[in-house]
N, CA, C and O atoms as a GROMACS GRO file, in nm:
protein
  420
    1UNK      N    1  -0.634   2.521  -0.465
    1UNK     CA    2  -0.673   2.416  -0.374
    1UNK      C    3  -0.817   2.370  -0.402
    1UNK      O    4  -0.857   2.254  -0.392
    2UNK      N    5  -0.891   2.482  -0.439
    2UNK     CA    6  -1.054   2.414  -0.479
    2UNK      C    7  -1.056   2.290  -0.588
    2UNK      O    8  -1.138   2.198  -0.600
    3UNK      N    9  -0.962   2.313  -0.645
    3UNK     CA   10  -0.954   2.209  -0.833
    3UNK      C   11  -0.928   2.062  -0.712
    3UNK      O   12  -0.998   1.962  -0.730
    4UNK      N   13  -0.820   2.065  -0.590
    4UNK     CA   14  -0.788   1.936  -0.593
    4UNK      C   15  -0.914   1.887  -0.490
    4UNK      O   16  -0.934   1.767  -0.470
    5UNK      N   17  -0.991   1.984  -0.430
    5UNK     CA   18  -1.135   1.917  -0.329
    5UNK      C   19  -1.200   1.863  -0.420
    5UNK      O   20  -1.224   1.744  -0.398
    6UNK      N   21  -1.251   1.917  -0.545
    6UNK     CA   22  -1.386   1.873  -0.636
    6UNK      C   23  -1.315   1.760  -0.679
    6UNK      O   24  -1.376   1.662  -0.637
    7UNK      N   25  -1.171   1.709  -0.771
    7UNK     CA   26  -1.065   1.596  -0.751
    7UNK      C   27  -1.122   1.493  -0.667
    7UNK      O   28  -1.182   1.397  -0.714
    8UNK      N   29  -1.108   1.510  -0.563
    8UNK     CA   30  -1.117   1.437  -0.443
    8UNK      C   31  -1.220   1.422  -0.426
    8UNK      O   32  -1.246   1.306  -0.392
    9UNK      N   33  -1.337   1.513  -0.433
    9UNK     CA   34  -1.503   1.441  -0.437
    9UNK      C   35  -1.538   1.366  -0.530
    9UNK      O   36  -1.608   1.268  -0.504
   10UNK      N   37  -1.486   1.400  -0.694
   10UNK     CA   38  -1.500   1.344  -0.826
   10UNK      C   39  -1.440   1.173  -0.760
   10UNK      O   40  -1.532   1.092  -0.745
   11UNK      N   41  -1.322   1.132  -0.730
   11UNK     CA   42  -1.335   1.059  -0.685
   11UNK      C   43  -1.374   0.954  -0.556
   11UNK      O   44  -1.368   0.832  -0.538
   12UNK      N   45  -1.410   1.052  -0.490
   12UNK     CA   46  -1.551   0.981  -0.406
   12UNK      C   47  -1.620   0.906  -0.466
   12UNK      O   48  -1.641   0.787  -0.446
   13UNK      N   49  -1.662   0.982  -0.553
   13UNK     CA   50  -1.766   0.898  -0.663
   13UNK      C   51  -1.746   0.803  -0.761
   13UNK      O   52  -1.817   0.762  -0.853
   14UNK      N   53  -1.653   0.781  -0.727
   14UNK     CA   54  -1.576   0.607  -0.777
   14UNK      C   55  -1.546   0.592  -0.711
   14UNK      O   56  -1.586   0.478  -0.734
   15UNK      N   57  -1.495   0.585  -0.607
   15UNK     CA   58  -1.407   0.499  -0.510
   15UNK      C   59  -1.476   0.490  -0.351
   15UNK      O   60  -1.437   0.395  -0.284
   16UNK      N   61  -1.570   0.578  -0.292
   16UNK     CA   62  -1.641   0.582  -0.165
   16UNK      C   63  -1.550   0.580  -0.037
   16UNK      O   64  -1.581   0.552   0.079
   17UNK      N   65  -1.428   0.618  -0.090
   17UNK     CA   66  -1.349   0.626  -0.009
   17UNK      C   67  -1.307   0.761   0.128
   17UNK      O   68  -1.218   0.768   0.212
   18UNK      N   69  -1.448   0.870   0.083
   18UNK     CA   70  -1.456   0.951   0.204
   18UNK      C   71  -1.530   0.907   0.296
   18UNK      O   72  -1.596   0.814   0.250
   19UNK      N   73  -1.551   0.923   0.395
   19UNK     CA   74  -1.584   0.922   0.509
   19UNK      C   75  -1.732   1.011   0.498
   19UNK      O   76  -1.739   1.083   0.398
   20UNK      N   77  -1.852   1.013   0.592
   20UNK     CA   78  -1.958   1.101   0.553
   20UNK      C   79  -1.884   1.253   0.605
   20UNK      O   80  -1.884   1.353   0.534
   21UNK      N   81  -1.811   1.248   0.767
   21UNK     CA   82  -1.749   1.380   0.805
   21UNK      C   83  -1.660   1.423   0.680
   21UNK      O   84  -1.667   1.536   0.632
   22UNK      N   85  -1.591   1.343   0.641
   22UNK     CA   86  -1.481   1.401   0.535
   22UNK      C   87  -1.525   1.476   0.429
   22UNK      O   88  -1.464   1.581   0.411
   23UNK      N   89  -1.635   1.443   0.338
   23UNK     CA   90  -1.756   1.497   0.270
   23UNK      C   91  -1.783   1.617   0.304
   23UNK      O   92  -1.752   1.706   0.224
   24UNK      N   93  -1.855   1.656   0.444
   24UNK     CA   94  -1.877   1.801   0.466
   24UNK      C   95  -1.755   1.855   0.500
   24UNK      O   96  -1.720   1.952   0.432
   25UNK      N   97  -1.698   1.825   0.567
   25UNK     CA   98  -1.605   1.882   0.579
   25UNK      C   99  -1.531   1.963   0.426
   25UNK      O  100  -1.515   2.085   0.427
   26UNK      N  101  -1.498   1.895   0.329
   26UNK     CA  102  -1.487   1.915   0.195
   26UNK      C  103  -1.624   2.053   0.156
   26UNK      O  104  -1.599   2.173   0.141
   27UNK      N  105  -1.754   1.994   0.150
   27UNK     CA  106  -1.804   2.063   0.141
   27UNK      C  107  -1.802   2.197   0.202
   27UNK      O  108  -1.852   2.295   0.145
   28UNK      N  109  -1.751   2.200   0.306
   28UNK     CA  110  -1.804   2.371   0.415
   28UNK      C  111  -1.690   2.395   0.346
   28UNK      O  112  -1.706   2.463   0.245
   29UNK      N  113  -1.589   2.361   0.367
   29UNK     CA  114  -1.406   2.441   0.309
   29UNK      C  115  -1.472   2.464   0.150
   29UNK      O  116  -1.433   2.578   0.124
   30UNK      N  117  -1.528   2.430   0.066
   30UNK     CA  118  -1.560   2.497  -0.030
   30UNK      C  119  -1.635   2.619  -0.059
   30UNK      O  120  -1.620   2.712  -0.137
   31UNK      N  121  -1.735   2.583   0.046
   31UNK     CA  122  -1.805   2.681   0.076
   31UNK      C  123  -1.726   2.803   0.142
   31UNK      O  124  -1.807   2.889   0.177
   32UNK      N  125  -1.633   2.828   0.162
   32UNK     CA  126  -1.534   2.907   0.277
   32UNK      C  127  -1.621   2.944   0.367
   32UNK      O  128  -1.663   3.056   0.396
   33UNK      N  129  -1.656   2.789   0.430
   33UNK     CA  130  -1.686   2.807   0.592
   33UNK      C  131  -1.588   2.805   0.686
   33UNK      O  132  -1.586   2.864   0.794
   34UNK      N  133  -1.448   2.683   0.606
   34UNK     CA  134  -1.351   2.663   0.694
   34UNK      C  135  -1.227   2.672   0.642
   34UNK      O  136  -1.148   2.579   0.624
   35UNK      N  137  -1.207   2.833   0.612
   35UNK     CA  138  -1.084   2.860   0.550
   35UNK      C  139  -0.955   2.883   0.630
   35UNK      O  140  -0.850   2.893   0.566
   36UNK      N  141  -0.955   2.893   0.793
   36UNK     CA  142  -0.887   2.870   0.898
   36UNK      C  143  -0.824   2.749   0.941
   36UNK      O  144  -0.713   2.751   0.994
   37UNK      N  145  -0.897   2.630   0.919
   37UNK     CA  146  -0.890   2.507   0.936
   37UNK      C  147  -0.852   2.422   0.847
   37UNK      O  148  -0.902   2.393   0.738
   38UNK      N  149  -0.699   2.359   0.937
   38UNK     CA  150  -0.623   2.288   0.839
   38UNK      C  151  -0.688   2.159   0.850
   38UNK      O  152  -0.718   2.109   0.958
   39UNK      N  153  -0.715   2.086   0.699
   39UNK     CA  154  -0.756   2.023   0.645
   39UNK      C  155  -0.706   1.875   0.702
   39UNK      O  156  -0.586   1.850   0.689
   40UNK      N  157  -0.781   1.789   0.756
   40UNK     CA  158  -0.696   1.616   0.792
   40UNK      C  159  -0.606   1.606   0.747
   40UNK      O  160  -0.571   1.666   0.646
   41UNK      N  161  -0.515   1.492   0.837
   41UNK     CA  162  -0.401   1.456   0.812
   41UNK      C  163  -0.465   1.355   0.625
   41UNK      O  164  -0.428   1.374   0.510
   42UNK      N  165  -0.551   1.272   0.674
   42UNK     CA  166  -0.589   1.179   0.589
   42UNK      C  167  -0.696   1.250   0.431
   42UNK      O  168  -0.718   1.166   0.344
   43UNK      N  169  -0.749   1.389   0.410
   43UNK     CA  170  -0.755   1.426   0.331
   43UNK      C  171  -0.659   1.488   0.224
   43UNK      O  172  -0.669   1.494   0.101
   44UNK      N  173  -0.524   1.550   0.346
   44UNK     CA  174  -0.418   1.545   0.246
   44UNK      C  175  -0.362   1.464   0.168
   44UNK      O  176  -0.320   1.484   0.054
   45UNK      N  177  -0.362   1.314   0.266
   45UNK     CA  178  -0.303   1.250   0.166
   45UNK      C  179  -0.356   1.197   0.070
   45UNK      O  180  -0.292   1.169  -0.031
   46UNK      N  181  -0.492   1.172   0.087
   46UNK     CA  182  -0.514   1.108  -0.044
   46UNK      C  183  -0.577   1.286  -0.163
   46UNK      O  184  -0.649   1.293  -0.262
   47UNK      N  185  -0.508   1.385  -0.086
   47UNK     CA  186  -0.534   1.486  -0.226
   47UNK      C  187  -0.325   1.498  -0.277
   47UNK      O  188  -0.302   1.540  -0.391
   48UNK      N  189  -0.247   1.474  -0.218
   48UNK     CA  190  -0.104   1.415  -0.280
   48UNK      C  191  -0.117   1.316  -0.407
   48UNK      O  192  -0.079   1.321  -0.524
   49UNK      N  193  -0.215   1.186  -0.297
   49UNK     CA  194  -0.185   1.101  -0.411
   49UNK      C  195  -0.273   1.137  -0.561
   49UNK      O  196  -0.213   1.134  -0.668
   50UNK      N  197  -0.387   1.164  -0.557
   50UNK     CA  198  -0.437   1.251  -0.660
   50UNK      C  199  -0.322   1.303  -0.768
   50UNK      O  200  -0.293   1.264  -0.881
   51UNK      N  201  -0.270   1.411  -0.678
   51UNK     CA  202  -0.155   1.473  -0.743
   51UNK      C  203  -0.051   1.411  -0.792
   51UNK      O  204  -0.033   1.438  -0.911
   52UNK      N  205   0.032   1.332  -0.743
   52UNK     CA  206   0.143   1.276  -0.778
   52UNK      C  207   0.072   1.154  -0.916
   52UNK      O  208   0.148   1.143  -1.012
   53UNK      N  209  -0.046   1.079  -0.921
   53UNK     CA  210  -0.101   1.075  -1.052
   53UNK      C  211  -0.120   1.159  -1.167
   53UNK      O  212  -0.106   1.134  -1.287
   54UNK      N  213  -0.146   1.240  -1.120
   54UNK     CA  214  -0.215   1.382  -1.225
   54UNK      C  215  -0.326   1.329  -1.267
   54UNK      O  216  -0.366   1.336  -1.383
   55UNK      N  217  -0.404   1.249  -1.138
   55UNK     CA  218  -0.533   1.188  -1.203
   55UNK      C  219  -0.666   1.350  -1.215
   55UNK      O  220  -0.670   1.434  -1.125
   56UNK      N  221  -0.737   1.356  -1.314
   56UNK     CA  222  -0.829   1.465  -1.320
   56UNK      C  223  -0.933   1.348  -1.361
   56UNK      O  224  -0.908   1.245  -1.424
   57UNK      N  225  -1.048   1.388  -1.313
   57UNK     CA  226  -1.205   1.313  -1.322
   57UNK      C  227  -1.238   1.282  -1.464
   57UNK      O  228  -1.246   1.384  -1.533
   58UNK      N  229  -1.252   1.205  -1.506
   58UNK     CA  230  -1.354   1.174  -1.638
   58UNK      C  231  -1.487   1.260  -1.648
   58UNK      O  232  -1.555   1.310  -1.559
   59UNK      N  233  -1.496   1.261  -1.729
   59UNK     CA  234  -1.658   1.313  -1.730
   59UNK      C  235  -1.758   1.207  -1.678
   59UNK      O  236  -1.764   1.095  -1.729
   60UNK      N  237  -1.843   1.248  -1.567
   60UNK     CA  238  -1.924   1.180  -1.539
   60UNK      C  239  -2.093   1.257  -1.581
   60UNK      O  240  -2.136   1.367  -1.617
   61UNK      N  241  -2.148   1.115  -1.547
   61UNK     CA  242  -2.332   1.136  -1.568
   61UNK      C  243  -2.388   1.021  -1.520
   61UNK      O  244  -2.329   0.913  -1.520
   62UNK      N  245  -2.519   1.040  -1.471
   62UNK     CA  246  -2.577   0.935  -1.392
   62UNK      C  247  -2.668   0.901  -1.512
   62UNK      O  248  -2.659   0.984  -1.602
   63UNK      N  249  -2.750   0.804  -1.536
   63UNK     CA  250  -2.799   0.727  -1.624
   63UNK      C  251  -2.933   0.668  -1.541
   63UNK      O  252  -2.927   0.622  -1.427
   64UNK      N  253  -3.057   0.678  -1.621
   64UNK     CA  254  -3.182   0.577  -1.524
   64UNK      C  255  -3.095   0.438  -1.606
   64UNK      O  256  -3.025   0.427  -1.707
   65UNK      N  257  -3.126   0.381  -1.537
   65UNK     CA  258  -3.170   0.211  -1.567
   65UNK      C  259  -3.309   0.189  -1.611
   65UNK      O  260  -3.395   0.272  -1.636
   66UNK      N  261  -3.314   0.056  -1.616
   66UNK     CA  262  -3.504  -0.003  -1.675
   66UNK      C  263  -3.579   0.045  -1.549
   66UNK      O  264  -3.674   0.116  -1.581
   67UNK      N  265  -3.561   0.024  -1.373
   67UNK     CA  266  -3.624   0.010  -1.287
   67UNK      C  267  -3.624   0.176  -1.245
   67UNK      O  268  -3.724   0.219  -1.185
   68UNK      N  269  -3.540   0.245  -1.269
   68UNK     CA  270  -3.578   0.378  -1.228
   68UNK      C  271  -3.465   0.408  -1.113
   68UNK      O  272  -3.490   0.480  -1.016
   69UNK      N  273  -3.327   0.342  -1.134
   69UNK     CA  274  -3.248   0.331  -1.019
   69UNK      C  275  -3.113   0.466  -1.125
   69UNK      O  276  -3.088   0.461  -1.246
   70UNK      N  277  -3.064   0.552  -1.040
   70UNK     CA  278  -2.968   0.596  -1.112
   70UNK      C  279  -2.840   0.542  -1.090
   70UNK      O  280  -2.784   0.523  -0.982
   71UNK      N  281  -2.794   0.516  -1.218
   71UNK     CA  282  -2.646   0.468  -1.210
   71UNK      C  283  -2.523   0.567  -1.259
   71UNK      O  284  -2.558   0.639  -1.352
   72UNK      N  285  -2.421   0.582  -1.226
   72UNK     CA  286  -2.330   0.652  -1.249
   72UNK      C  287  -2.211   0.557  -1.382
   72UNK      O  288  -2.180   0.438  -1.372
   73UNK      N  289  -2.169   0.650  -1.490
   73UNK     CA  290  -2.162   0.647  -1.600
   73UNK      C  291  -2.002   0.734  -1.627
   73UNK      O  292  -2.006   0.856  -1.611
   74UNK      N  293  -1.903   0.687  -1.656
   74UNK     CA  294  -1.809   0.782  -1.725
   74UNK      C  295  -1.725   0.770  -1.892
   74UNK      O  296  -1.699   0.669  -1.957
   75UNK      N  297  -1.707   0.868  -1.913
   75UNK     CA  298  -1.654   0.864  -2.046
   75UNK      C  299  -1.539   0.794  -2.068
   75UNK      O  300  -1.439   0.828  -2.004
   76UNK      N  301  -1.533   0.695  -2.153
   76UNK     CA  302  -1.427   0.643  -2.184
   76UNK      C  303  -1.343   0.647  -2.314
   76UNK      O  304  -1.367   0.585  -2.417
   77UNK      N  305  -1.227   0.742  -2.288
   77UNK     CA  306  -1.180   0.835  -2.392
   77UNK      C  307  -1.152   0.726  -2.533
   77UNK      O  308  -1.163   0.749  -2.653
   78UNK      N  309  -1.099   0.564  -2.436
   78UNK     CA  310  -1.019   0.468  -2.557
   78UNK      C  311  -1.183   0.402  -2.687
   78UNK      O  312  -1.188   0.373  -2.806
   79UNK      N  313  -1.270   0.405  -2.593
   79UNK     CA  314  -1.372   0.366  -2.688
   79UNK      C  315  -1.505   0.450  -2.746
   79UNK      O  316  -1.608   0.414  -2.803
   80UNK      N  317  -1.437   0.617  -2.691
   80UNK     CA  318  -1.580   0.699  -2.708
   80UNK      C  319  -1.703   0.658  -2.649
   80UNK      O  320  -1.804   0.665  -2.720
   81UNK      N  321  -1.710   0.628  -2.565
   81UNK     CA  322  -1.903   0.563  -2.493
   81UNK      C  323  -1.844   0.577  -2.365
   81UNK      O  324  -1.726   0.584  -2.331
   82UNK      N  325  -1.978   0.581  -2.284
   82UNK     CA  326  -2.025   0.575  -2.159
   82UNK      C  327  -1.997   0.440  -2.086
   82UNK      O  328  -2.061   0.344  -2.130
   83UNK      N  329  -1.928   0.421  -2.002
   83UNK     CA  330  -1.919   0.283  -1.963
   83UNK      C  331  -1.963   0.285  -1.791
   83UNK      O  332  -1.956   0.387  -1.722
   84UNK      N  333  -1.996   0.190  -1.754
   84UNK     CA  334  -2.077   0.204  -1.609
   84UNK      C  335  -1.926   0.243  -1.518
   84UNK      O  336  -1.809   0.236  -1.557
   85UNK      N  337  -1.971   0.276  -1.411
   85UNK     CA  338  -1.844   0.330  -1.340
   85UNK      C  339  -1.746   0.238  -1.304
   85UNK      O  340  -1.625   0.256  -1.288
   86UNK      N  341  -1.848   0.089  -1.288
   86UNK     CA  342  -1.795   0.003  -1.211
   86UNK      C  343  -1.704  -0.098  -1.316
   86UNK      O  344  -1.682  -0.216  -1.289
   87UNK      N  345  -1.670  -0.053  -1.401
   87UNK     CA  346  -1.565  -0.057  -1.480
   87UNK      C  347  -1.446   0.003  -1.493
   87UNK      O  348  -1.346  -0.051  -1.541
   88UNK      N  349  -1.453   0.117  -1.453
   88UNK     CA  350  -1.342   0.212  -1.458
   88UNK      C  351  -1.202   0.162  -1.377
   88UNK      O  352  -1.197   0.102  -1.270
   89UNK      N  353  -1.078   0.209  -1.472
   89UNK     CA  354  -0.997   0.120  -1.434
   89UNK      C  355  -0.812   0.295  -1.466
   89UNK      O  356  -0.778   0.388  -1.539
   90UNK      N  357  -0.777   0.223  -1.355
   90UNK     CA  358  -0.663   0.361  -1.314
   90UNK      C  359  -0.619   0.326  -1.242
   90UNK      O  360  -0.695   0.279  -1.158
   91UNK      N  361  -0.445   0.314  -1.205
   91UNK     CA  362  -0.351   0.273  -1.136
   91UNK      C  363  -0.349   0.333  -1.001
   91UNK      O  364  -0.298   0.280  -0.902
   92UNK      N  365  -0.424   0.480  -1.007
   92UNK     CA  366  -0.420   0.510  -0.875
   92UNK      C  367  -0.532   0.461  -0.808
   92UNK      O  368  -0.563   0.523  -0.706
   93UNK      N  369  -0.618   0.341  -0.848
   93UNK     CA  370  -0.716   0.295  -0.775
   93UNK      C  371  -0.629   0.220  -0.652
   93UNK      O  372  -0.658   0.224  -0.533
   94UNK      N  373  -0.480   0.130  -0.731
   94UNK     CA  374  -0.444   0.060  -0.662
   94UNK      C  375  -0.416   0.091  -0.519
   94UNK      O  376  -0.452   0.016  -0.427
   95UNK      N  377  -0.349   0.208  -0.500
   95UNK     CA  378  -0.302   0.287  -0.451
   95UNK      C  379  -0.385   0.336  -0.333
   95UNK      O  380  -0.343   0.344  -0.218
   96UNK      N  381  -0.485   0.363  -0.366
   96UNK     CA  382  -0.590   0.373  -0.267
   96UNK      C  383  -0.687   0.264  -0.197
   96UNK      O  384  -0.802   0.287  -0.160
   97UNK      N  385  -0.644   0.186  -0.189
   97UNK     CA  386  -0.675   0.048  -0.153
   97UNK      C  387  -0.681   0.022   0.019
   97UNK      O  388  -0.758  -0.049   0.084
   98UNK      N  389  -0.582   0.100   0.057
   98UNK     CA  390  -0.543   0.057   0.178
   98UNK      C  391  -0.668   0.228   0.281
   98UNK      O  392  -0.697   0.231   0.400
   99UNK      N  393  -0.699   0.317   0.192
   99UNK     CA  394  -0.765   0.397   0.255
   99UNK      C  395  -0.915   0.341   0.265
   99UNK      O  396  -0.979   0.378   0.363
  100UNK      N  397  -0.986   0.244   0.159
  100UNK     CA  398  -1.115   0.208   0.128
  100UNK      C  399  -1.175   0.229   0.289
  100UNK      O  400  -1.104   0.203   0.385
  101UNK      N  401  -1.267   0.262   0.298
  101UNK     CA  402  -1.348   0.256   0.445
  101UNK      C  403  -1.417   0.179   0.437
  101UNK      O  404  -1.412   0.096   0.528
  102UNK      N  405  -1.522   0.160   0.326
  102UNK     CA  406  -1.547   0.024   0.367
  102UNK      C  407  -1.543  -0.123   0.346
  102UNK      O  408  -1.631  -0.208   0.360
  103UNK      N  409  -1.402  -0.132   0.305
  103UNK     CA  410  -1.368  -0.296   0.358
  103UNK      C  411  -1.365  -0.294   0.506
  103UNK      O  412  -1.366  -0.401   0.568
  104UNK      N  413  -1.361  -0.180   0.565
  104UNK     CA  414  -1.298  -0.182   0.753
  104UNK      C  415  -1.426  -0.166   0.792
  104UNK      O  416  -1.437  -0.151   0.914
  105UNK      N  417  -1.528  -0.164   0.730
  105UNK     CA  418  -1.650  -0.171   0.808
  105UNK      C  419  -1.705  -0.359   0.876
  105UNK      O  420  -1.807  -0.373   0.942
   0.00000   0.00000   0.00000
């Protein structure tokens, strides 16, 4: 179960699709603060859909820019290089569309 939390944070970090509670929450259950406590209805599912992709994280790395801002960076297996995140492209993005939090902001 730990492989599919870090999963699910890895894509946090493309997609911003946790919540800030959902985050710690993730975090303490890693920590086995909350190994009693069953996990959201809404973290399961989007750790299913994870699964039923067999999506696993790219390698990521944050990158300065010219101004000193860090940007996030993943490997892109089809062209060997680093491509900004905000490129990254995977069918289970589609899929997660309807969880985004913040378009509902």
């Amino acid at each position: 179960m730990r492989f599919e939390y870090l999963n699910l944070l890895a894509l946090n970090n493309i997609t911003q699709i946790l919540t800030f509670d959902e985050r710690v929450f993730i975090r303490k259950k890693l920590m086995g603060k909350l190994q009693e406590v069953k996990s959201p209805d809404r973290i399961i599912k989007l750790m299913t859909i994870i699964k039923s992709y067999n999506w696993e994280r790219p390698t990521m790395e944050y990158r300065e820019n010219e101004y000193g801002d860090k940007i996030l960076f993943y490997y892109d297996e089809e062209t060997e290089s680093f491509k900004n995140i905000n490129t990254y492209k995977h069918p289970i993005l589609e899929e997660l569309k309807p969880f985004n939090i913040t378009e509902k902001l």
